[in-house]
PDB file as gemmi writes it, atoms N, CA and C in Angstrom:
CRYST1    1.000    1.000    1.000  90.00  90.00  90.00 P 1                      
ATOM      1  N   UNK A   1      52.383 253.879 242.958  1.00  0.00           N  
ATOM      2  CA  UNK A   1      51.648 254.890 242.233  1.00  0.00           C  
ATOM      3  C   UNK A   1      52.105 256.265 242.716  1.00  0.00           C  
ATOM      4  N   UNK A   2      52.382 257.323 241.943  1.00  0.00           N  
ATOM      5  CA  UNK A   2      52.754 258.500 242.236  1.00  0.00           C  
ATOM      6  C   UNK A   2      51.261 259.592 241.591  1.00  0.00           C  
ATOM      7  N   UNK A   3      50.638 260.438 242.829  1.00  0.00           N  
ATOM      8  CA  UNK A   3      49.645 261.235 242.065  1.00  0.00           C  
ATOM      9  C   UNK A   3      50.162 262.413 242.705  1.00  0.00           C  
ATOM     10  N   UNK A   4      50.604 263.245 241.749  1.00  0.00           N  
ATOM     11  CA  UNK A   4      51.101 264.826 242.173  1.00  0.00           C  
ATOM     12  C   UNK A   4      49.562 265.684 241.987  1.00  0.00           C  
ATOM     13  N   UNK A   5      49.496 266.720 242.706  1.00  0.00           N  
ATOM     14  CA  UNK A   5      48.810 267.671 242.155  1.00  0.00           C  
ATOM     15  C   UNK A   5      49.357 268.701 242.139  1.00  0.00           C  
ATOM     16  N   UNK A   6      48.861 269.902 240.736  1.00  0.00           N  
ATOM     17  CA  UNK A   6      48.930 271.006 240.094  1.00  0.00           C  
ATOM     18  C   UNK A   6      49.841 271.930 241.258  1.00  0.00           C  
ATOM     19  N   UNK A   7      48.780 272.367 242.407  1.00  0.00           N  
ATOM     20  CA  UNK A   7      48.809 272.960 243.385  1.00  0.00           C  
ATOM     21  C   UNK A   7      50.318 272.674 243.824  1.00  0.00           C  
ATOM     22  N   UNK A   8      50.637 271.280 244.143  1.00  0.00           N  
ATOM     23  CA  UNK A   8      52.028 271.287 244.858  1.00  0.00           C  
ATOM     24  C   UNK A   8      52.923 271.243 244.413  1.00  0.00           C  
ATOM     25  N   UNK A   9      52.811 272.017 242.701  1.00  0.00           N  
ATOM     26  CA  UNK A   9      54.082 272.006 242.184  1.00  0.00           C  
ATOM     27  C   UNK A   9      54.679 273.867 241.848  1.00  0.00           C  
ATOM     28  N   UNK A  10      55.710 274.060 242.148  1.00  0.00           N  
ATOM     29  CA  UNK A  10      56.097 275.296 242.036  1.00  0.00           C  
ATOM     30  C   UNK A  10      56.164 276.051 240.824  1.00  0.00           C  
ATOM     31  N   UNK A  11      55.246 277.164 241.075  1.00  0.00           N  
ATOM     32  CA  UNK A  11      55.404 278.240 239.750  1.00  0.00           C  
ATOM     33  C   UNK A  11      56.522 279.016 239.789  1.00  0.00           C  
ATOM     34  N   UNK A  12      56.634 278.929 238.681  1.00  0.00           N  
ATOM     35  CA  UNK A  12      58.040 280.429 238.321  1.00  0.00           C  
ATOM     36  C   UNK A  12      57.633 280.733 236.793  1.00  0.00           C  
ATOM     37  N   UNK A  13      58.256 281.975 236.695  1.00  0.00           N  
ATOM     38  CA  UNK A  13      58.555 282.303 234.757  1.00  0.00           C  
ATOM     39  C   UNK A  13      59.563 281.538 233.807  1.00  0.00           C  
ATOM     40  N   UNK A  14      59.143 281.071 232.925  1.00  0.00           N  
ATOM     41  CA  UNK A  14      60.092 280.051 231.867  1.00  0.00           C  
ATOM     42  C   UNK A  14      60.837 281.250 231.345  1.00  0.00           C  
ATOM     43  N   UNK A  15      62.115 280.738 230.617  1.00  0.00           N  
ATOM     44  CA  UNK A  15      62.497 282.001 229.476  1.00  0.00           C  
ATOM     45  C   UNK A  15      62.003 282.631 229.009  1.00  0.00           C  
ATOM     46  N   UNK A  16      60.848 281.706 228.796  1.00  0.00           N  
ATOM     47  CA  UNK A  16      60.021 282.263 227.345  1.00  0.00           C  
ATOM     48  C   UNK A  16      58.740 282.652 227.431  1.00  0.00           C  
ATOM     49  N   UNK A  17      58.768 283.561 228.914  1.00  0.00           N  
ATOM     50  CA  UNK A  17      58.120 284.524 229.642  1.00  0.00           C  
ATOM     51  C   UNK A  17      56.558 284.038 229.763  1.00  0.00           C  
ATOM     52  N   UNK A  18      56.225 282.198 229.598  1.00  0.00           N  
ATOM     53  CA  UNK A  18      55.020 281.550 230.380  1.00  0.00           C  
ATOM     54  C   UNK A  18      55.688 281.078 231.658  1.00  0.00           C  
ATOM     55  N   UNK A  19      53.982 281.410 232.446  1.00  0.00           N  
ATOM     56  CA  UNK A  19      54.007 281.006 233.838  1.00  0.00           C  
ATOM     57  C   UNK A  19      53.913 279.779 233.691  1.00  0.00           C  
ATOM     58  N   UNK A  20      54.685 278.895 234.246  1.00  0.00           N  
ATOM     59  CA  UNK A  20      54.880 277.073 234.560  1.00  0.00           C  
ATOM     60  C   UNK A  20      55.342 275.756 236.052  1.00  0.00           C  
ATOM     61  N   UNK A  21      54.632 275.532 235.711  1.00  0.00           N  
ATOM     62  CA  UNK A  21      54.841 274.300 236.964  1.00  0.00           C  
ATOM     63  C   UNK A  21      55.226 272.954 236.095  1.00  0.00           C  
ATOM     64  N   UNK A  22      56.007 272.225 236.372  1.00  0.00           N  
ATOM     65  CA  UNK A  22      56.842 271.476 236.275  1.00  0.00           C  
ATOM     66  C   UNK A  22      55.788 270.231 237.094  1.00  0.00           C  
ATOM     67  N   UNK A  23      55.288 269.099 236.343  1.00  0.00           N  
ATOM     68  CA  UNK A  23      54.296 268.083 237.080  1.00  0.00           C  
ATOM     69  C   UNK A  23      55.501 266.852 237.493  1.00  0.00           C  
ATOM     70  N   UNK A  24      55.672 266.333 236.087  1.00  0.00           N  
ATOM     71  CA  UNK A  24      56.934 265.229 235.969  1.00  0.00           C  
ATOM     72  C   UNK A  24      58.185 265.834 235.418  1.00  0.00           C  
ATOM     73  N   UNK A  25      59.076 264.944 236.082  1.00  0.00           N  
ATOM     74  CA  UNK A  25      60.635 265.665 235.707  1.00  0.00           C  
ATOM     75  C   UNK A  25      61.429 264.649 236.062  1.00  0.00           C  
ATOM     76  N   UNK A  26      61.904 263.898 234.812  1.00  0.00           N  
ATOM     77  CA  UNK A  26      62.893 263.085 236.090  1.00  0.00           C  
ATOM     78  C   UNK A  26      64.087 263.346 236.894  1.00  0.00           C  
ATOM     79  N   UNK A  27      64.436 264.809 236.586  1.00  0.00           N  
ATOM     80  CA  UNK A  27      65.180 265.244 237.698  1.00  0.00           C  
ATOM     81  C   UNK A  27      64.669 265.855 238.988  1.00  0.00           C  
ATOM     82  N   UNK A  28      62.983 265.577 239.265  1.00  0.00           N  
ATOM     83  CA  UNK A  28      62.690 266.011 240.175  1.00  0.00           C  
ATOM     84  C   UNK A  28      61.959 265.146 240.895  1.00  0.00           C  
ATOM     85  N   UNK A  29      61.727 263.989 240.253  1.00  0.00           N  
ATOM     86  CA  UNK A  29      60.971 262.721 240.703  1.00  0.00           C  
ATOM     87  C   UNK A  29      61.632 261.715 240.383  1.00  0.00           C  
ATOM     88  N   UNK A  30      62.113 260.450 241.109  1.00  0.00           N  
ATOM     89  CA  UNK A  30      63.105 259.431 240.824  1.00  0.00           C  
ATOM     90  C   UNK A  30      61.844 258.514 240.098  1.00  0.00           C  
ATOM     91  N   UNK A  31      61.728 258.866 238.238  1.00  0.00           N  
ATOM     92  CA  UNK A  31      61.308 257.970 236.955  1.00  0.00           C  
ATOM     93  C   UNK A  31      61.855 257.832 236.511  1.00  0.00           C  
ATOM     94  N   UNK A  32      61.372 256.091 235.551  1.00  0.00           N  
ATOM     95  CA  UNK A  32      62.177 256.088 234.789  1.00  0.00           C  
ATOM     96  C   UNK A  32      61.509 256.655 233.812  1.00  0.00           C  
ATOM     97  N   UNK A  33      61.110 257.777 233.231  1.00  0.00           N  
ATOM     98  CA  UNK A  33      60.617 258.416 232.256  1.00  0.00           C  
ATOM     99  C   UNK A  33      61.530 259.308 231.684  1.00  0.00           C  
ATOM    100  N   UNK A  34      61.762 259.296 229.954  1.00  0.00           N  
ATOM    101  CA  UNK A  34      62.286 260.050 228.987  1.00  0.00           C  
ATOM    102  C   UNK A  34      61.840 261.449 229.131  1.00  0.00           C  
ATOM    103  N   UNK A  35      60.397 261.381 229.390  1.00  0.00           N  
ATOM    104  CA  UNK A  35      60.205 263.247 228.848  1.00  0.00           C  
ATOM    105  C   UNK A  35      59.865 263.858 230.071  1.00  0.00           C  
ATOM    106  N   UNK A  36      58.734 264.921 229.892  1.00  0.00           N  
ATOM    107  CA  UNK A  36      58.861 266.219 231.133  1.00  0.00           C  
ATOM    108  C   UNK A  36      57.312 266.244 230.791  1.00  0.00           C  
ATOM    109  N   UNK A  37      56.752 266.884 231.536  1.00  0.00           N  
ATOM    110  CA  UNK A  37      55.241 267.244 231.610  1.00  0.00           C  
ATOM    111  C   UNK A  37      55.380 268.550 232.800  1.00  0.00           C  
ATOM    112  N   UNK A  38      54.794 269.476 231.826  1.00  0.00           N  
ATOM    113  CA  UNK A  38      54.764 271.086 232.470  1.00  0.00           C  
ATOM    114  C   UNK A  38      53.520 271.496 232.251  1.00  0.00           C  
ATOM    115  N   UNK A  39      52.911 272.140 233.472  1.00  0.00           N  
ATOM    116  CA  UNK A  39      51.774 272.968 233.302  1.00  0.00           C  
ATOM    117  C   UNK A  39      52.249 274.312 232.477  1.00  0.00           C  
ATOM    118  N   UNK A  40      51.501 274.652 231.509  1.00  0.00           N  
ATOM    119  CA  UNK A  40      51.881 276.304 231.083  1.00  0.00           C  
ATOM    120  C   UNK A  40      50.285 277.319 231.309  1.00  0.00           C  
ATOM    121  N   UNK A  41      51.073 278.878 231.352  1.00  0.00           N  
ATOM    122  CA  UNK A  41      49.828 279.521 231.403  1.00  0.00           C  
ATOM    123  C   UNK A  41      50.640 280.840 230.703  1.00  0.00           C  
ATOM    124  N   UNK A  42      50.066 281.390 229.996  1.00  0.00           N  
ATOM    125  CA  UNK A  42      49.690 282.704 229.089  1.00  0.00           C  
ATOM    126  C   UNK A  42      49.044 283.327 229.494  1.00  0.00           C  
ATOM    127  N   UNK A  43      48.770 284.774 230.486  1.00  0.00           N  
ATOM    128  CA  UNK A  43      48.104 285.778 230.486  1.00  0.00           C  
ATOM    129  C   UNK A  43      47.398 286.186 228.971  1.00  0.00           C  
ATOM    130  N   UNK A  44      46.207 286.510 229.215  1.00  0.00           N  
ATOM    131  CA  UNK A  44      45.153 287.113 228.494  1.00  0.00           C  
ATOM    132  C   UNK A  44      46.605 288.682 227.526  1.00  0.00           C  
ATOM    133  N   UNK A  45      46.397 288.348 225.658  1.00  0.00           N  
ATOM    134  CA  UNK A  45      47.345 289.366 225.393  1.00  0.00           C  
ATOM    135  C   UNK A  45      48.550 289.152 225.180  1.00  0.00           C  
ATOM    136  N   UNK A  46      48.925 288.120 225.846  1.00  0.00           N  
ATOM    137  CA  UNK A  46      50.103 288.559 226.251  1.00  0.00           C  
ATOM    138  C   UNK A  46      51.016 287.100 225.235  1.00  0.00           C  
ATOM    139  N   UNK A  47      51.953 287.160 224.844  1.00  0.00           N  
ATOM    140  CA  UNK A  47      53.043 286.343 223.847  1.00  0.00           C  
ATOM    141  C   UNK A  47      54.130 285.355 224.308  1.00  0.00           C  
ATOM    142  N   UNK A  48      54.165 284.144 224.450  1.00  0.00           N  
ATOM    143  CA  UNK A  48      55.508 283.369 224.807  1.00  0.00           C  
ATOM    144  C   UNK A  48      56.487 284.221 223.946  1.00  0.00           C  
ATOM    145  N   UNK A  49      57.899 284.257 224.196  1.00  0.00           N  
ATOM    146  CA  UNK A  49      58.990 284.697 223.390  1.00  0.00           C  
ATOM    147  C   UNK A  49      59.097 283.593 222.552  1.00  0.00           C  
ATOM    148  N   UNK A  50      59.581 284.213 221.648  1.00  0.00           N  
ATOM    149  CA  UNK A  50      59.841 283.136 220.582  1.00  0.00           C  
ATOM    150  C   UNK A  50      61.084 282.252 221.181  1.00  0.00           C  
ATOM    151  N   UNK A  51      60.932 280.922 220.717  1.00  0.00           N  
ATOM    152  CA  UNK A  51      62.494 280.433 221.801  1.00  0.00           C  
ATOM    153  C   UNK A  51      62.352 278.789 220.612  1.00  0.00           C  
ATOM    154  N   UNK A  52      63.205 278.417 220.571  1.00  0.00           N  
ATOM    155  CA  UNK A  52      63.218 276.689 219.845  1.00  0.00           C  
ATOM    156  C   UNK A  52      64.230 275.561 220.946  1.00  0.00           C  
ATOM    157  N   UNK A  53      63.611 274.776 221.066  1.00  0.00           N  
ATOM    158  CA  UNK A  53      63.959 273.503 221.658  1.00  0.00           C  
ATOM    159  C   UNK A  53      65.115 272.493 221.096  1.00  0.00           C  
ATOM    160  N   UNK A  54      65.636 271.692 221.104  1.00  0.00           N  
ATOM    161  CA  UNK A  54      66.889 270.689 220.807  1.00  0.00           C  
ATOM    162  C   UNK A  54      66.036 269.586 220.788  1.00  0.00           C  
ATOM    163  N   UNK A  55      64.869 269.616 221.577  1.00  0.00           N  
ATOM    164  CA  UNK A  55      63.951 268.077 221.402  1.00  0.00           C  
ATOM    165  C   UNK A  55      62.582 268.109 221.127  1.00  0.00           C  
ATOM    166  N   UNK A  56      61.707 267.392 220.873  1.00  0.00           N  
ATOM    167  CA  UNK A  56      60.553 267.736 220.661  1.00  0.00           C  
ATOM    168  C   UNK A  56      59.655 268.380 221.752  1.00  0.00           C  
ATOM    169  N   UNK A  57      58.324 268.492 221.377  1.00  0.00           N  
ATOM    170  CA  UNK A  57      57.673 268.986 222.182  1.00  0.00           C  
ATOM    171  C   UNK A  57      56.311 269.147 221.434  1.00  0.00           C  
ATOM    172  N   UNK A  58      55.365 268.870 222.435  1.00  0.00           N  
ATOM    173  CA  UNK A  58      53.761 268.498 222.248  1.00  0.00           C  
ATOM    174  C   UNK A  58      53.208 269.598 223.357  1.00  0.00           C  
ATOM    175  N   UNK A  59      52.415 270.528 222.723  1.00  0.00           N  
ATOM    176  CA  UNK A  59      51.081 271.137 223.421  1.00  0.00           C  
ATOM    177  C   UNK A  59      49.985 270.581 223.431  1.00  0.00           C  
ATOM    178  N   UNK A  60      49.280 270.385 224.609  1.00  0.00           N  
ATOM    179  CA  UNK A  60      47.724 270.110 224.752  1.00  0.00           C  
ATOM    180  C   UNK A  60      46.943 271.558 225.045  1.00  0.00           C  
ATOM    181  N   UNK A  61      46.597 272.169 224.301  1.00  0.00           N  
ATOM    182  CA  UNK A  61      45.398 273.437 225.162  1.00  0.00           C  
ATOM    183  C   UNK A  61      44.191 272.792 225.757  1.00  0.00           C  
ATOM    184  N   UNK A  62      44.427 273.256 227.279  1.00  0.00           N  
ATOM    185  CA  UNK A  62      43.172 273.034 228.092  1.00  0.00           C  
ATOM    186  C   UNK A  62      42.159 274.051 228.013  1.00  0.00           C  
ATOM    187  N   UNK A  63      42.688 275.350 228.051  1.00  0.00           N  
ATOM    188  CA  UNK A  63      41.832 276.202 228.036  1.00  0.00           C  
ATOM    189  C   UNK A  63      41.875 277.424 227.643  1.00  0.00           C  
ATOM    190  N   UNK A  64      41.306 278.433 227.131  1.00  0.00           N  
ATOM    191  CA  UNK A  64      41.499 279.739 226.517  1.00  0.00           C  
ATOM    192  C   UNK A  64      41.369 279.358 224.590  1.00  0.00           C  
ATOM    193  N   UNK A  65      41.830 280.794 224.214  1.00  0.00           N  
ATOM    194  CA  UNK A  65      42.160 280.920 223.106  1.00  0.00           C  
ATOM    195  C   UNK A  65      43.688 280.892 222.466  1.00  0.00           C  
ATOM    196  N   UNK A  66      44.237 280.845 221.546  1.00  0.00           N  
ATOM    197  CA  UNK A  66      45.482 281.295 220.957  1.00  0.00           C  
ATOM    198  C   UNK A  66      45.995 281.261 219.772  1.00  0.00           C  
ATOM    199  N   UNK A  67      46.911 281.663 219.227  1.00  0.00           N  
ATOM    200  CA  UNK A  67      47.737 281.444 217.788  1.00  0.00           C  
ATOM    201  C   UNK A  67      48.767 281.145 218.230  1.00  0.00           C  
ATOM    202  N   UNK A  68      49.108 279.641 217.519  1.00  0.00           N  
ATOM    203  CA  UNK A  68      50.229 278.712 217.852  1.00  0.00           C  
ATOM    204  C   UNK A  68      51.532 279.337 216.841  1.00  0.00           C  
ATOM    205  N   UNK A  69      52.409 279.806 216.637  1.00  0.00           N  
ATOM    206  CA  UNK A  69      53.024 279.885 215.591  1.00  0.00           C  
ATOM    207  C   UNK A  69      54.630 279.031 215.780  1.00  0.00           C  
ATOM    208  N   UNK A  70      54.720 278.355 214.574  1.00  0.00           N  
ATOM    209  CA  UNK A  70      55.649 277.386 214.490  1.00  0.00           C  
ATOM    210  C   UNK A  70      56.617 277.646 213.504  1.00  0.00           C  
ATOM    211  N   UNK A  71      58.088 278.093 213.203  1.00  0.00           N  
ATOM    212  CA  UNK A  71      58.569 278.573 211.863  1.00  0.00           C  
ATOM    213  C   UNK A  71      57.157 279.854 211.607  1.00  0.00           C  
ATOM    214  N   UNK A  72      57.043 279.157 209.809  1.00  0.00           N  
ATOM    215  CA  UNK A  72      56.621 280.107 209.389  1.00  0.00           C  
ATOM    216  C   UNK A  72      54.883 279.634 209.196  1.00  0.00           C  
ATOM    217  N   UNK A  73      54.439 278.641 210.188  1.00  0.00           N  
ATOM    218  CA  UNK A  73      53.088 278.494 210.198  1.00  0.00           C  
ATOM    219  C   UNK A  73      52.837 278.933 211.291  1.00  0.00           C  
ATOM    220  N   UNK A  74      51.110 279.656 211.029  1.00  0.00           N  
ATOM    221  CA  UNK A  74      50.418 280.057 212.036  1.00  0.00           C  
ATOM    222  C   UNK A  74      49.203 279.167 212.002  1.00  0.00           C  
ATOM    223  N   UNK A  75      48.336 279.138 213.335  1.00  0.00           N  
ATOM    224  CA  UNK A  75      47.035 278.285 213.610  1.00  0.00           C  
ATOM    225  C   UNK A  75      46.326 278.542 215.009  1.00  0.00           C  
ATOM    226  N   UNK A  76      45.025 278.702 214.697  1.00  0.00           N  
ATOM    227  CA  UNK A  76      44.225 279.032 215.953  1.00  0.00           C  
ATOM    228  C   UNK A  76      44.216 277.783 216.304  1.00  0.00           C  
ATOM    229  N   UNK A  77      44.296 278.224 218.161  1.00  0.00           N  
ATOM    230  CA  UNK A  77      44.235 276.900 218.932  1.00  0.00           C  
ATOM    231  C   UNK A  77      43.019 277.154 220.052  1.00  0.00           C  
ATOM    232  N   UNK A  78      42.462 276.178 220.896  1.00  0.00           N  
ATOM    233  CA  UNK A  78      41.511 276.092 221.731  1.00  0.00           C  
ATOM    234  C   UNK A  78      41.675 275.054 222.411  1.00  0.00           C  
ATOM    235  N   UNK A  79      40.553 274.813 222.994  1.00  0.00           N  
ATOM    236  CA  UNK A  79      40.933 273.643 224.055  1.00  0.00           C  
ATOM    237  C   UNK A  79      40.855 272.364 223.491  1.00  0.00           C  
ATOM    238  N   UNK A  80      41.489 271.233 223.861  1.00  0.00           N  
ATOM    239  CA  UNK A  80      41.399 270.444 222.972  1.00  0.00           C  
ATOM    240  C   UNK A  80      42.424 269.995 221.797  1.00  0.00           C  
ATOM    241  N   UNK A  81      43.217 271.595 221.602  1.00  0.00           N  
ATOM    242  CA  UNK A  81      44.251 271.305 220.315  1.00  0.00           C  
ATOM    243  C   UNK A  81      45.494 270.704 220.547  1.00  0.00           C  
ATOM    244  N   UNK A  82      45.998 270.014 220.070  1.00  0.00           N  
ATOM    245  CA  UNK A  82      47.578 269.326 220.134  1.00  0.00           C  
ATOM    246  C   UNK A  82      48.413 269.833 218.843  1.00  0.00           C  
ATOM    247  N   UNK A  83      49.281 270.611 218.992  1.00  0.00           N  
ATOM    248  CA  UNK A  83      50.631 271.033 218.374  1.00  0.00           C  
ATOM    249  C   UNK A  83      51.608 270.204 218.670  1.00  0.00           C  
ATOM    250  N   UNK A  84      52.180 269.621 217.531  1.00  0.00           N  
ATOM    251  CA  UNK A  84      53.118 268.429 217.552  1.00  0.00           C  
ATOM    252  C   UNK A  84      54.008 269.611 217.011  1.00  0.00           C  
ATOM    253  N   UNK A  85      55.462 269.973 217.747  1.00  0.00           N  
ATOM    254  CA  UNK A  85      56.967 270.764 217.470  1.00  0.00           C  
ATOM    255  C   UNK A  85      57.922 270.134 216.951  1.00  0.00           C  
ATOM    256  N   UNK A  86      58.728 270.055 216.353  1.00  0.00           N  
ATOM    257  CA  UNK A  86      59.710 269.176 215.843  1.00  0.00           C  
ATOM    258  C   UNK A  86      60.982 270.449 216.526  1.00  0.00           C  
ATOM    259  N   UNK A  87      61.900 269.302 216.430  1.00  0.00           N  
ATOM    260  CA  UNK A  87      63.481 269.941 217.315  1.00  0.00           C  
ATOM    261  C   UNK A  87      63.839 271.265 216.502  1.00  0.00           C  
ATOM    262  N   UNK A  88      64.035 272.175 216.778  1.00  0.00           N  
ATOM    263  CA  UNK A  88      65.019 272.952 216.149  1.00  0.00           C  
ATOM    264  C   UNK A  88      63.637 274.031 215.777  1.00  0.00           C  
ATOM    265  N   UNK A  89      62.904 273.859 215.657  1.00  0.00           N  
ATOM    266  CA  UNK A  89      61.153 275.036 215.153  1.00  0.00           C  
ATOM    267  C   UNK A  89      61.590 276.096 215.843  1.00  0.00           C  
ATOM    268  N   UNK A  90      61.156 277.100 215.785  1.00  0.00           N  
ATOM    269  CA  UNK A  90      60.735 278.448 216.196  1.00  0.00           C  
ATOM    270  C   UNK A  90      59.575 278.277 216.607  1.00  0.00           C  
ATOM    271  N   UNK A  91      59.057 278.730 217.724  1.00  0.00           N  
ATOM    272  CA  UNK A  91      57.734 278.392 218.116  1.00  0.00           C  
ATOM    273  C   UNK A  91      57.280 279.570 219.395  1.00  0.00           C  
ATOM    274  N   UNK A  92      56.256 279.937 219.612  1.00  0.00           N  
ATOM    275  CA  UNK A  92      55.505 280.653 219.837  1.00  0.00           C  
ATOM    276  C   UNK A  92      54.631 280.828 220.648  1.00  0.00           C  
ATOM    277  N   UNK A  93      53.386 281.153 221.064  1.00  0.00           N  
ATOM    278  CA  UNK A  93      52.101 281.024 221.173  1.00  0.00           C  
ATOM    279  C   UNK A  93      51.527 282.800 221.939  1.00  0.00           C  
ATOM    280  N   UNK A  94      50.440 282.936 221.024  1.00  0.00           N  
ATOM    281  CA  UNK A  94      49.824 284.096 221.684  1.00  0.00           C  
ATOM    282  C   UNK A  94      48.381 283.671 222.490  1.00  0.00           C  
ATOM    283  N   UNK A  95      47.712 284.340 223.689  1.00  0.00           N  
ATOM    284  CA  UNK A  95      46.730 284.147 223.623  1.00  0.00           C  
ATOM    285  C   UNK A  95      45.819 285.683 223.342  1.00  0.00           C  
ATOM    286  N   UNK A  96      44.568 284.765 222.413  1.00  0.00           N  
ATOM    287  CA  UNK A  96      44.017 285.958 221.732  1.00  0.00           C  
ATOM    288  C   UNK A  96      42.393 286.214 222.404  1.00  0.00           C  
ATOM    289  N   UNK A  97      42.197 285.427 224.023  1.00  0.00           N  
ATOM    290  CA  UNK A  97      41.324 285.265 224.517  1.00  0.00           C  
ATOM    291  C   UNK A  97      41.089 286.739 225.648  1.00  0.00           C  
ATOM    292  N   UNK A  98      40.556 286.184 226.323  1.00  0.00           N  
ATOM    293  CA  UNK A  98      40.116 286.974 227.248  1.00  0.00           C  
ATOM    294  C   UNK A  98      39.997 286.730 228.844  1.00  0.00           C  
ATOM    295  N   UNK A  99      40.474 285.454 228.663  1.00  0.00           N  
ATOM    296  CA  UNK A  99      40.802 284.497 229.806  1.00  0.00           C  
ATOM    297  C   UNK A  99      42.394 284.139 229.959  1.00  0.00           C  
ATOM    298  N   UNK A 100      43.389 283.166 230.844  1.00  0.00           N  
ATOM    299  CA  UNK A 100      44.221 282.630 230.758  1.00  0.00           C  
ATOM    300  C   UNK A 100      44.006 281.481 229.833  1.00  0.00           C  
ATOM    301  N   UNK A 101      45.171 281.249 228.617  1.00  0.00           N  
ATOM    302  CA  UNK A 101      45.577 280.043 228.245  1.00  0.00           C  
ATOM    303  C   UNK A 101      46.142 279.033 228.666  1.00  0.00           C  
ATOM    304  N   UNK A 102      45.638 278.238 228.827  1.00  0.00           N  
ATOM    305  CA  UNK A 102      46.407 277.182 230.107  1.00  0.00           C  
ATOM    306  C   UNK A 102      46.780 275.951 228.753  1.00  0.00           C  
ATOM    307  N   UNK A 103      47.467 275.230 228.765  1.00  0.00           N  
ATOM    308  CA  UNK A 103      48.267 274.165 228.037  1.00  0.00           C  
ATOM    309  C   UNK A 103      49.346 273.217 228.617  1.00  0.00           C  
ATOM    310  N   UNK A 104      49.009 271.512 228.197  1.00  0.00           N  
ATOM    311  CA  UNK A 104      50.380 270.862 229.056  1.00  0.00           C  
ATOM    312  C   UNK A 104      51.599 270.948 227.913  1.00  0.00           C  
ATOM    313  N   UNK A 105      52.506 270.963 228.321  1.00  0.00           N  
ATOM    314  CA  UNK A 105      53.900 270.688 227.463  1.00  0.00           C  
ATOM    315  C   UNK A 105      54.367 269.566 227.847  1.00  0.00           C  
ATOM    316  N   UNK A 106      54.530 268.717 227.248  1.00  0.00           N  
ATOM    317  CA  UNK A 106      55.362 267.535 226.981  1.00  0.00           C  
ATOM    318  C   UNK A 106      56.918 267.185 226.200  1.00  0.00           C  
ATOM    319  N   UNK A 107      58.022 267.231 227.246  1.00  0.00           N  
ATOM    320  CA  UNK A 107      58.907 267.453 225.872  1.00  0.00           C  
ATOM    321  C   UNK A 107      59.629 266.299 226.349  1.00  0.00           C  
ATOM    322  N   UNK A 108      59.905 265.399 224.738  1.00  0.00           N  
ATOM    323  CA  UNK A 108      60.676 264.092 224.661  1.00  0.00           C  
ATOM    324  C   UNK A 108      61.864 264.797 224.271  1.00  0.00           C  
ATOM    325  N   UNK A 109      63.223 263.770 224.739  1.00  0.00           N  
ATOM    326  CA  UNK A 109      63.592 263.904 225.960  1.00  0.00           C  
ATOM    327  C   UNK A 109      63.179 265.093 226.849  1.00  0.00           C  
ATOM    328  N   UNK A 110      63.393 264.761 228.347  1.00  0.00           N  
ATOM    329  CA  UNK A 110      62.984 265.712 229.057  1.00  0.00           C  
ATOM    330  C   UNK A 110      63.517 267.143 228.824  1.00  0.00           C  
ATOM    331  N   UNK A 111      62.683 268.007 229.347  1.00  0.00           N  
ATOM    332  CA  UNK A 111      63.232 269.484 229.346  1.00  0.00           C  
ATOM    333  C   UNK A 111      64.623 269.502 230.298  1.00  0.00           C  
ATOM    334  N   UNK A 112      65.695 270.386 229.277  1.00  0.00           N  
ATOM    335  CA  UNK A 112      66.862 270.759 229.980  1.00  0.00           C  
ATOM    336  C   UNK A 112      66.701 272.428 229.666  1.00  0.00           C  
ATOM    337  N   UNK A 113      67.340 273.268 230.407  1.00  0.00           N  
ATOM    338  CA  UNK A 113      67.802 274.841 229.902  1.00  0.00           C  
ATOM    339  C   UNK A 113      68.919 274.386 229.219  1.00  0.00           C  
ATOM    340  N   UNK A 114      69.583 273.367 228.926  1.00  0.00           N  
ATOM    341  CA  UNK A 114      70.778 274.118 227.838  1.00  0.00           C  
ATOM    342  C   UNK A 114      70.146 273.396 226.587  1.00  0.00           C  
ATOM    343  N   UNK A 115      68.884 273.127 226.564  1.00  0.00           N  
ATOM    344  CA  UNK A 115      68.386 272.354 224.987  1.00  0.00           C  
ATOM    345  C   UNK A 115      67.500 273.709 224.889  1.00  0.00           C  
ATOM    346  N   UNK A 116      67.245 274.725 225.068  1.00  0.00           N  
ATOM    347  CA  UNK A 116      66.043 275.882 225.218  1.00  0.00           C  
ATOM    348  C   UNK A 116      67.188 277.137 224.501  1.00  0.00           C  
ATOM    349  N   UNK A 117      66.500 277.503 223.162  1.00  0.00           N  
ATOM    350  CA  UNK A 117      67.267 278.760 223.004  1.00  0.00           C  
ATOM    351  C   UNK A 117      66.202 279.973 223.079  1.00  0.00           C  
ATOM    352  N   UNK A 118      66.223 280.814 223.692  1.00  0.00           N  
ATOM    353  CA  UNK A 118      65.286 281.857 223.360  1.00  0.00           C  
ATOM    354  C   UNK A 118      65.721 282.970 222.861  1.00  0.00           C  
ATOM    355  N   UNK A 119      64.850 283.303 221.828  1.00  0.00           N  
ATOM    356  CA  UNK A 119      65.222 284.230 220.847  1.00  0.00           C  
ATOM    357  C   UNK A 119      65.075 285.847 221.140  1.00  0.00           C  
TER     358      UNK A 119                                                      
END                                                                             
C-alpha cells in the first residue's frame, strides 16, 4: 500500500501559472499506473493561462468558485464539479471566489511537459 500525503509533496508553479503538487506520477513513484494525479490551486482572481494538453485530462473542484473554459465553452464550477478535457482543447480556469480554488487533475496518459502547450 502506498499513502502519500498532500503536505509531502512539492509545490512549484505549472506553466500555466497554477500552484501544484504532483500526488502520483509514475515517474516519481515506481507504478504501474497510466495517468498523473496533481493537486492544483488558483489564487482568489487570478486565471490559469490558457495552455492545451496532447492527452486527456479530468478536473475534480474541491473547493472555491470558478469558470472552467474549454475551446469555446464556458461553465461555473464549485466543489464537487468534474470537467472531462479532451486532447488538443484550449482550456482554462478562473477563480471567481474569494477563497483559493483548489482542484485534482488527472491526466491519462500521465502528465509530460512536452504534451503541455501553453498559449
Amino acid at each position: 500500500m502506498l499513502v502519500i500525503s498532500l503536505n509531502d509533496c512539492a509545490e512549484f508553479v505549472a506553466g500555466d501559472n497554477t500552484i501544484l503538487r504532483e500526488i502520483l506520477h509514475p515517474d516519481i513513484q515506481s507504478l504501474q499506473f497510466r495517468y498523473s494525479l496533481a493537486h492544483a490551486v488558483v489564487k482568489p482572481g487570478e486565471v490559469s493561462l490558457p495552455h492545451r494538453l496532447a492527452t486527456s485530462e479530468v478536473y475534480y473542484i474541491l473547493e472555491g468558485t470558478g469558470i472552467m473554459q474549454v475551446d469555446d465553452e464556458k461553465a461555473e464550477v464549485g466543489p464537487g464539479s468534474t470537467v472531462c478535457i479532451t486532447p488538443h482543447s484550449v482550456q482554462s480556469i478562473r477563480n471567481t471566489g474569494r477563497t483559493d480554488l483548489k482542484f485534482l487533475c488527472i491526466v491519462d496518459p500521465a502528465w509530460r511537459a512536452e504534451d503541455e502547450e501553453v498559449l
